[in-house]
Structure formats: C-alpha cells, structure tokens
N, C-alpha and C positions, 0 to 999 in steps of 0.2 A: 504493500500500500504506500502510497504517496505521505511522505512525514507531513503532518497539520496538524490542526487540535486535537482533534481527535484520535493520533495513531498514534502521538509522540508515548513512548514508554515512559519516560517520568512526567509525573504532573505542573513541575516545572516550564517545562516545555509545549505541556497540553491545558490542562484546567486553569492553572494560575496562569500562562503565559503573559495575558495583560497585565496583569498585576506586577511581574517582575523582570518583561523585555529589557526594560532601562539597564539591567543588567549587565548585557550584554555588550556595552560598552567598554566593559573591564575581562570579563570572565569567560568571553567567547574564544574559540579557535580564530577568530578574525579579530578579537582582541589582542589575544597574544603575539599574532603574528603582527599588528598595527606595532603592539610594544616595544618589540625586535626591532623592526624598521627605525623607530624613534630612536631606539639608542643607539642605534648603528650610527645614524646620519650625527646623530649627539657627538658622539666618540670621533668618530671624521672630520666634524667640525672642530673637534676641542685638538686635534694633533696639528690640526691649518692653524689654529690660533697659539701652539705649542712651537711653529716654525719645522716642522717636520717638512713641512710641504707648502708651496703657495696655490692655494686656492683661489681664481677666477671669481667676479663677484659674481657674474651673473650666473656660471656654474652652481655658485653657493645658494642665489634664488632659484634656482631650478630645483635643489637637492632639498632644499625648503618647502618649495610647493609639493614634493612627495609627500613630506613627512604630513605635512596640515591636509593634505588632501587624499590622502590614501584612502581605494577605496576597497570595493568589494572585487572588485574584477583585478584590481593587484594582487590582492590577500589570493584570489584564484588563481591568478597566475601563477603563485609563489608554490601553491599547493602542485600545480603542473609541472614546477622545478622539480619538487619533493620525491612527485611521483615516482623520477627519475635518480636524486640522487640519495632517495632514501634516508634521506637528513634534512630535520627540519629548518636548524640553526641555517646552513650549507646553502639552502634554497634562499633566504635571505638575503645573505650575503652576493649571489649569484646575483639575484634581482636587483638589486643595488648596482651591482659591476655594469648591468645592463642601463641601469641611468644616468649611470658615467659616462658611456657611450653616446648616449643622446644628450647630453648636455658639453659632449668636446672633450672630454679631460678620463679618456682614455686609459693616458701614461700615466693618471692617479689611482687605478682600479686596483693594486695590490696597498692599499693602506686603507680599502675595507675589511675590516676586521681583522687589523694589523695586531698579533702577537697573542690575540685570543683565542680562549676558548667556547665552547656552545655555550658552557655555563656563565660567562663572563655576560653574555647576555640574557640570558635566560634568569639569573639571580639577579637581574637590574631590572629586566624591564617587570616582571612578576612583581618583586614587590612595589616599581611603580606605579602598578595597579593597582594592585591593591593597596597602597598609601592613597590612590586618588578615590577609589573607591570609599576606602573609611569615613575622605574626607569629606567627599562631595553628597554619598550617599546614607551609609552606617551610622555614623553619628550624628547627624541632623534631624536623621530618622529617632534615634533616641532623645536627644535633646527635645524636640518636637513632643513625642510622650511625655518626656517628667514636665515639660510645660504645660502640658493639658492638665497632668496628674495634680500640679500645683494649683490649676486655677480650680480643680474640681476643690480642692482641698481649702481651697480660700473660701469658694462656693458654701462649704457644709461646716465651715468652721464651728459653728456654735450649736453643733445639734449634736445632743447629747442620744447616746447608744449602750447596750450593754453590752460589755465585753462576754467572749467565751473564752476560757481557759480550760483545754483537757475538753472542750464541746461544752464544758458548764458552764452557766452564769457566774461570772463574776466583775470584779469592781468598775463599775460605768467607765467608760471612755469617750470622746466624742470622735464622731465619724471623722470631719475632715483631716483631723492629726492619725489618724488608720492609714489614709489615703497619703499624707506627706509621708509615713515611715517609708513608703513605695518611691516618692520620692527625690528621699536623702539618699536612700541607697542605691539610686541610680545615677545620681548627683558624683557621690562617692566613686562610683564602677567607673562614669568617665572619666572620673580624673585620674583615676589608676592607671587608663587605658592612655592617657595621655602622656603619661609617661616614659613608653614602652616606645622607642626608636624601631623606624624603618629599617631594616638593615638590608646590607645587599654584601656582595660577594667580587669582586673584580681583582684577578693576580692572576692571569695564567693557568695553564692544562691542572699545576699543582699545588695554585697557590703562591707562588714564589717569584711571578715573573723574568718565569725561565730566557723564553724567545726575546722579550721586551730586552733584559739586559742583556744579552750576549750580542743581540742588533747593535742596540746603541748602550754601551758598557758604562760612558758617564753622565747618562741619566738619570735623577734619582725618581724612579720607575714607582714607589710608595708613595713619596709627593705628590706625583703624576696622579696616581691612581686614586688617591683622595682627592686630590684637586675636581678630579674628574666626576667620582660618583657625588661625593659631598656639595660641591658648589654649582656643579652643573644640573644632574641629575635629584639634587635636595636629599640623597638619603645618606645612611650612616654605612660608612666602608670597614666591614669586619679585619683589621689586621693578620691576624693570623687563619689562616683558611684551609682546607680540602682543596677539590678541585669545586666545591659545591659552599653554598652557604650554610653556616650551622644550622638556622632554621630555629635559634635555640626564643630570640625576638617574636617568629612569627607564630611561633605556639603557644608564646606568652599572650600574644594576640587573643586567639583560637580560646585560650584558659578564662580570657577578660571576657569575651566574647560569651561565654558557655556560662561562666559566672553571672553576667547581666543576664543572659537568658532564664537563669533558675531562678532570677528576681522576680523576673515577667511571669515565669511559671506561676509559682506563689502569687502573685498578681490574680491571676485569671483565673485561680482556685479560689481563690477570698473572696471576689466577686461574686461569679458561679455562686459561691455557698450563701452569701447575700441574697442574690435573686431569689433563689432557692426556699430562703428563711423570707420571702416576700419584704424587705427591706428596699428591693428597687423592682420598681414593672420597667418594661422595656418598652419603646416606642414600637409602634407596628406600621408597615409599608402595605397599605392595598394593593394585592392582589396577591400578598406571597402566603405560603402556607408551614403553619410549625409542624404537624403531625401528619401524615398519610391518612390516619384512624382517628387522630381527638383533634376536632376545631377548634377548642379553646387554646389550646398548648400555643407559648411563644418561649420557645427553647432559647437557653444565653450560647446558640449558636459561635458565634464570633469567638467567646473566649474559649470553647473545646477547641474552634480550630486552630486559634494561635497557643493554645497550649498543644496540641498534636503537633504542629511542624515545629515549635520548639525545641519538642521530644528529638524528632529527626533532625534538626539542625547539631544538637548537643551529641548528639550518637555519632555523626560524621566528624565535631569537633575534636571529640576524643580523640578517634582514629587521628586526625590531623595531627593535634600536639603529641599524641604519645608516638607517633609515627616516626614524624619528617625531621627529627634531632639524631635520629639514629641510621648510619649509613658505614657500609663497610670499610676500612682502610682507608682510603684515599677517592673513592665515590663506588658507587654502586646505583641502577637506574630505576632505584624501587620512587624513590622520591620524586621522579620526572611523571610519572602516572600516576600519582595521586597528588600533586598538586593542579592537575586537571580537573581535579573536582575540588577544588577550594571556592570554587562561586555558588556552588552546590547548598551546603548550609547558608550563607549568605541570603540567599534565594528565598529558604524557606523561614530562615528568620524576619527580611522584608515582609513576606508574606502574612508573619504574626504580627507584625508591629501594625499592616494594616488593617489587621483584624480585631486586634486589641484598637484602636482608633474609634473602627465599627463600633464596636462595642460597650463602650466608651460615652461614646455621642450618643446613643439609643437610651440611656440611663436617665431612669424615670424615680426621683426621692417619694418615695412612700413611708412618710415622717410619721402620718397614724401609728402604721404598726412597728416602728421605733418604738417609738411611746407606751402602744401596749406594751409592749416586752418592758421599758421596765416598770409598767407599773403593776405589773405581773411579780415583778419580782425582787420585793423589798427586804430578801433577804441579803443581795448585794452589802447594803449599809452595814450589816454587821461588824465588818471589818471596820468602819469609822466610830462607831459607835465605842466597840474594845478597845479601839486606840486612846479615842478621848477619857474613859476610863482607866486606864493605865495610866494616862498625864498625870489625872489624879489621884492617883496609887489606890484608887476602887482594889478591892482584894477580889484575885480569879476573873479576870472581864473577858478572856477570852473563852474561858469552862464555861462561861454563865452566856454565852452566845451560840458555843457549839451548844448545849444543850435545847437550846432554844430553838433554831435554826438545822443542824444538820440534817440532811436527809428526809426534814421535812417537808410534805406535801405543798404546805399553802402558807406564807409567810407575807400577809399585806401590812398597810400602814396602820388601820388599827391596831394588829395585835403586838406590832413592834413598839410602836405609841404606850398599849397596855405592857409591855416588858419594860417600858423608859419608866413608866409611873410608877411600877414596882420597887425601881430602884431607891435605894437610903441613901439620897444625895439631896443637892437644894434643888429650888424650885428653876436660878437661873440653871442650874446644868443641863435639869431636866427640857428647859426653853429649847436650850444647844444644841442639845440631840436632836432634839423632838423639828430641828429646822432642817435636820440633814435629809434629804432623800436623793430616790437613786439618780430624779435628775436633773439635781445640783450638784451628785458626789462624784465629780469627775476629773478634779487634782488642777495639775497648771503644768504647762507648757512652755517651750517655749514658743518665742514670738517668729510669725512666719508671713 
C-alpha cells in the first residue's frame, strides 16, 4: 500500500501526523541529511576564513544558497549518491563536490570534508538539531504548560479543597496551590535542563586529529576545532573523544526529559482523579460522543492520552540514555541506529503536551461539590483543634480526638462543636476552636 495516514505503521506518522509534522524539520531523514549539508558548507566556510584556501565571493553565495535553500529533490538526490556509494556521510560530501563544480571552484573540491570523519558530522549536525529542536520547539512547548498551569493556579487560588492522603481525607488545602506544586516543579525540571550543554564530537576517524595534523603539522588542530564547533556551530566540543561522541550530555537530556514527563504523568493522574471525584465537569463539543453505549459519559479523554504517549515517550527515553553512553572500544555502529529514533519520543511527548492543553482548556470548576466534601467532612479539623490544645498543655488532645474521630462514620460540625463544649477550658478557647472549620483550615503559603 501507498504510505499515508492511514498505512503509516507508527501512529506518528499516521493518527497524530498533524499534530507532530512540524517535527520533521529536525528528526527526519531529510532533516539529517539538511544537517550534514549545513555543516559541511559550515566547516568549508570556516577553513576559507582559516586561510586554508581562498574562496570566491560569489562561489561562497552560491555555497550559501545551498545551505538556506536545500530542498527535497537535493536530500533525493543525495539519497541516489547513497544508493551507490552505500555511505550516507560519502553521499554528502559527493553532492557538495558537485556544487563546487557549478559554482567554478573545482580545484576546491578536496577540502570538502577535509581531515574528517562521518562522525565528525554526524555528532554536529545531530545534536544541532536537536539543540534547535529543544529550543524552538520542546521547551516553549513546556514553558507554555507551566504558564497555563500558573494562571489556572492564580484562577483557583482561594478555593478551598480537601486534601486526600493515603485516598483519605485529610487537612484542607486549596486547589490552586495543588495546581502550582505542578508548577514549581516544572519551573524547577527546566532549569535543570538548562543546564545541561549541547555537546558534539569533532577530532578525526579517532579522536585525535590524526589527518588534520600530519596535513598541516603547525596547526593547533584543538583550537581549530573548538573554534569551529563552539563559535560557529554554538555547541560545546567534547575534548577528549572516540571516534563518536560520548552521548554522556544527550542522555542527561533524555533523563531531564523523562523526569519532566513523570511530572506530567502525575499531572494527568490528579486530574483524571478530580474529574473522576466530580470536582471539575469538562466542557462538551457538539457532535462528539464519550461512550459507544452510555450518552451521558464525557470521559477526561485528553489526559489518558497524554498520559499513554508519555508512557511511550519514557520507555524509548530509557533505551536512549541507558543506550547511547555505551559503545565499544573506539566506536561500534549500534549508536548510528538508534539515534534515528530520537525524534520518536519527542513526537509523542508533543503529542501529550497537546493533549494535556486539550484538556486543560475543557476544565469546568464545580466549587459545589468542593464544598460538599468538606463539609462532609469535619473530621479534617481534628488535627487543629489537638494542636491548639497542646499550645495549651490541655493533657492527651491528641487521644481525646483519635477517640472521637477515628474510623468514625459521620463527624459534622455539631458534634465537633458538642466535643469543643465538653472540653475544661474557657469560654475564649472554646470561641477559637469552635471558629476553625474545614474551610478556613487551610494553612498559608507562599505568595505566587
């Protein structure tokens, strides 16, 4: 069958495809091969301006308009190299010698991919996608969430909730500081992630700039090569190398990445259990339908699917970091194929962010049944009550509440009121308590 929506084998490709084409700018085989090209003509450019060689101006806008303008029918053509010389790097490089040719400069075609290896590009232009990717897409996409999360969190700030601890009631909280803990610690995850340098990989077949310095022996080829990937290319040049990058940065990545997502997890489960506990109805879209079998059903859709491809994102992550740090001796080609699928979880975590959005925006405050629950459940106070007791060195206030309260049925405000009168205290103490309920008893925060 003809690849489309419908035939593609991953949902990627098929069901979500709209959702995460954009993608494709970074993580495609037409990506990768766009990324190559870029560094190639980078690195060609930086030896012209190194005095290796004098490069033509107008040769160098021609070499230009490849790079900005490359399209589908080059990346095809490169693939036609390929066919041939069974090397993907090779076919590149080839293609390039060809637009030496068409722009005059010929007798410059051997200082394409002067002294290198595949991986010398292949470890530069990879993580330049994926640096652009993070930047352009991944994180914006995250920041965008905690900005929503915050303003829902501003939204609900003064609505008091009862906590569940263990699934049981306990001591009131209010909703919108639930919603900031989500957050802080998404706040937190990108700064962590922020942290964590590009890295790439540029020295030669082994590292060492074998070819480079035996060529040109008093060049300091290290200089070079930082110069080169650092100021040109923006990323960070591993010193000491394989013939491959450690990969030890991008699974740091992959670890940030996995970690934020079991935030979101947790997210979309809390929720869910909200809905669930009828604390939020969900907006409804005419014409769409919750159940096959019951009409009324408006399932919190959105958040199972961005918890499901979270699932899958995290499963692939693993593999990734626990993977790509480990390689034979000096390289081994286990790492060239599975970094093919590093846009793979990407994919399906865009996917949850847009669901969790979805899901998000459909969120309907049903403050009543807030409210019943706690006024349901005026056993919560216990806890303030014993404390304020303790202040005052009351003897046993915590025995005298378990007894009262544990495992009890039905704990409302008369009969807590009738426990406060009981007590051999004054009349102000008695005022004290007797003002505390479940939802006023909701502590302090800070300011957000």
């Amino acid at each position: 069958m003809e690849l489309n929506n419908l035939t593609a084998i991953s949902p990627i490709d098929g069901r979500y495809r709209k959702q995460v084409q954009f993608l494709d700018e970074y993580f495609s085989e037409f990506a990768l091969i766009k990324y190559r090209v870029v560094v190639e003509i980078a690195y060609f450019f930086f030896l012209s301006d190194k005095r290796f060689f004098r490069l033509p101006a107008k040769a160098k806008q021609a070499l230009e308009l490849v790079a900005a303008n490359f399209s589908y029918e080059d990346a095809q053509h490169i693939k036609e190299i390929e066919s041939i010389t069974n090397h993907d790097v090779k076919a590149v490089e080839y293609f390039l010698k060809e637009q030496l040719d068409k722009a005059g400069i010929s007798a410059l075609k051997e200082w394409v991919h002067f002294g290198l290896t595949s991986q010398d590009i292949n470890n530069t232009a990879i993580p330049l996608s994926w640096k652009d990717c993070m930047e352009h897409e991944y994180l914006p996409g995250i920041v965008n969430l905690h900005n929503h999360l915050h303003d829902l969190a501003t939204q609900w700030k003064e609505i008091p909730m009862l906590a569940k601890t263990h699934g049981q009631p306990a001591s009131p909280t209010r909703l919108g500081k639930e919603i900031m803990v989500f957050a802080e610690r998404l706040d937190n995850q990108v700064k962590l992630f922020s942290y964590i340098p590009y890295a790439a990989k540029f020295g030669g077949a082994t590292g060492n700039f074998n070819a480079h310095h035996v060529a040109f022996p008093k060049k300091d080829w290290v200089l070079l090569g930082n110069d080169f990937v650092e100021n040109t290319l923006g990323l960070q040049r591993m010193q000491f190398t394989t013939q491959i990058e450690h990969y030890d940065n991008l699974a740091a990545h992959c670890d940030a990445i996995k970690r934020i997502n079991n935030i979101l997890i947790d997210l979309c489960r809390d929720i869910w259990t909200y809905i669930s506990m009828d604390y939020f109805k969900q907006k409804t879209k005419k014409g769409e339908v919750g159940s096959s079998a019951m009409p009324h059903k408006v399932n919190p859709i959105d958040f199972e699917n961005a918890e499901g491809n979270l699932g899958i994102a995290n499963a692939l992550l693993e593999h990734l970091s626990a993977k790509l740090p480990i390689s034979r001796l000096q390289r081994d080609l286990t790492d060239s194929t599975v970094l093919r699928n590093l846009g793979t979880p990407i994919a399906h975590t865009m996917i949850a962010l847009k669901s969790l959005e979805k899901g998000l925006g459909k969120l309907v405050l049903n403050q009543q049944k807030i409210q019943e629950d706690l006024d349901n459940n005026w056993a919560v106070v216990a806890e303030a009550i014993q404390t304020i007791l303790r202040r005052e060195n009351y003897p046993n206030p915590y025995e005298a509440l378990k007894d009262l309260t544990r495992g009890k049925n039905k704990i409302d405000k008369q009969s807590m009121h009738a426990f406060i009168n009981s007590l051999n205290i004054s009349a102000t103490l008695k005022k004290e308590l007797k003002a505390i309920s479940p939802s006023n008893y909701t502590g302090v925060i800070a300011e957000y």
